[in-house]
C-alpha positions as CSV (number, residue, x, y, z in Angstrom):
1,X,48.8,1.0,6.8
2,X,47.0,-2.3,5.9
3,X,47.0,-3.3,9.6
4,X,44.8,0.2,10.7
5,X,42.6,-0.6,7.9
6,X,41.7,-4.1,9.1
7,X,41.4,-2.2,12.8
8,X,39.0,0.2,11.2
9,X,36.9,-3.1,9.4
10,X,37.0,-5.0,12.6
11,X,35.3,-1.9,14.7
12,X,33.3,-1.0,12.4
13,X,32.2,-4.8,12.1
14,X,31.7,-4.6,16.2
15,X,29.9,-1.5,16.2
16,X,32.7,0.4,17.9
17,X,33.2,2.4,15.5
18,X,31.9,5.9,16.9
19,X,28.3,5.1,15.8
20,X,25.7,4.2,17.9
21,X,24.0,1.6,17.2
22,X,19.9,2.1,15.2
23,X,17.2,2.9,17.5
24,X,15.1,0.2,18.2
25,X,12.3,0.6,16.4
26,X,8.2,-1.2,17.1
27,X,6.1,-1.8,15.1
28,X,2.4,-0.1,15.6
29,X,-0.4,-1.6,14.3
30,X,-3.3,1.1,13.3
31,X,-6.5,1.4,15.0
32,X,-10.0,0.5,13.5
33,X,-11.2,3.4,14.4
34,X,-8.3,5.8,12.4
35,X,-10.2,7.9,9.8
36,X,-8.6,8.6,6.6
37,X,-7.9,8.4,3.0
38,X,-6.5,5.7,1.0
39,X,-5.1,5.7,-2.7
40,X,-5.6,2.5,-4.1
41,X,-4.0,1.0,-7.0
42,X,-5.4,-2.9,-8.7
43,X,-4.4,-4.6,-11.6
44,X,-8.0,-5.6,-13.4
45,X,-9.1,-7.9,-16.3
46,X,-11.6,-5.7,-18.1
47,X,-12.7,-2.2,-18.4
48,X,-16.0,-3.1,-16.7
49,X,-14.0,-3.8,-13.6
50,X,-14.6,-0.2,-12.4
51,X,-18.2,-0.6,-11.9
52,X,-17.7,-3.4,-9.2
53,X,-15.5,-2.1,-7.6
54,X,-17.2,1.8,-7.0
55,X,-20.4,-0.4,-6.3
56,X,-18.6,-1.9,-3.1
57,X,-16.9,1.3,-2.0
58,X,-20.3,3.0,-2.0
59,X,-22.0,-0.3,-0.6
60,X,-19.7,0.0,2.4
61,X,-20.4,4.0,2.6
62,X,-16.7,4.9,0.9
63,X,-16.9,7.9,-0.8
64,X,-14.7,8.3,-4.0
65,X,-12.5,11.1,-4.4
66,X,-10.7,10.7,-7.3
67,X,-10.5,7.8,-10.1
68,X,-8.5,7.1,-12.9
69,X,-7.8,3.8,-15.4
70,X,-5.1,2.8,-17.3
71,X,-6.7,0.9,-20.2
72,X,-3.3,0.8,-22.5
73,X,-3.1,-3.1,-21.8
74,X,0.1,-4.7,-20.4
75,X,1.7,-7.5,-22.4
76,X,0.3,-9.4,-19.9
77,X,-3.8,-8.0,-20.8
78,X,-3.9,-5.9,-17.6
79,X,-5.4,-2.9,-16.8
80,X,-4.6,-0.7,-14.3
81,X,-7.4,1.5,-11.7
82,X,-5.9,3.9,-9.3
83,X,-9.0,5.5,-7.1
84,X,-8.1,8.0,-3.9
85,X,-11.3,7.6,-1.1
86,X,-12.4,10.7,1.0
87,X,-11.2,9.7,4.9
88,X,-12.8,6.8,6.1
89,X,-13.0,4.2,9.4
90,X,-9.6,2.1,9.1
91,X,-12.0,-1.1,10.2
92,X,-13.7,-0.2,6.9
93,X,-11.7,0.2,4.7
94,X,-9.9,-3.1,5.3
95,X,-13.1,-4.8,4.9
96,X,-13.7,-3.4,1.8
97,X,-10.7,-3.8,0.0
98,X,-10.3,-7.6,0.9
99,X,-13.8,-8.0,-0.7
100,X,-12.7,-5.6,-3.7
101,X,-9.1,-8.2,-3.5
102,X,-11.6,-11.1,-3.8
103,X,-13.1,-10.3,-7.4
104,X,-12.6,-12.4,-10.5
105,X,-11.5,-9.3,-12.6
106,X,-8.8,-7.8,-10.0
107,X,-5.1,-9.6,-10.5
108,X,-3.5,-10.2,-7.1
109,X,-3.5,-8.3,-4.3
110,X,-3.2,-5.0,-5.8
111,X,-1.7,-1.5,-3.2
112,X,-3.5,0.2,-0.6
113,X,-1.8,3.1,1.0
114,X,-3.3,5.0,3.9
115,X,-3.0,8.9,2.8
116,X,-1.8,10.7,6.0
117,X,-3.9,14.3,6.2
């Protein structure tokens, strides 16, 4: 009937109904001194882009694993670098991608995913 239906809604809208409510949930921040790898992914200008950006990995001892470009330009005139680094210090690698971030030829903030091993 159309009265156990709005009993069902109304429990359901309490949390009573049979279901516990989520787990709570905190949020952990990740220590500097976590080592691993990191799959990066920036939106750049210009080809040349590449070259300043591997020079300030290696200048901040981050070892490239893999490297790719996307140079089929967006309607926008973007092109895209994805690069996976070999493990390195957490404390590092956030330095080195704010100062990669801060380039004239990389778009915005571009993605930074921490590669679980």
């Amino acid at each position: 009937s159309a009265s156990a239906v709005l009993s069902d809604i109304v429990e359901i809208a309490k949390h009573n109904g049979g279901f516990s409510p989520p787990a709570e949930r905190s949020i952990q921040t990740i220590k500097p001194d976590l080592s691993s790898r990191h799959y990066v992914r920036l939106q750049v200008e210009e080809p040349s882009a590449i070259g300043a950006i591997t020079t300030i990995l290696e200048r901040n001892g981050i070892t490239v694993r893999r490297a790719g470009a996307i140079w089929a330009k967006t309607p926008q005139g973007r092109n895209h670098v994805k690069i996976l680094t070999q493990a390195c210090l957490q404390s590092v690698s956030e330095k080195t991608f704010t100062e990669i971030s801060a380039l004239d030829m990389v778009i915005g903030k571009g993605v930074v995913l921490r590669v679980a091993q």
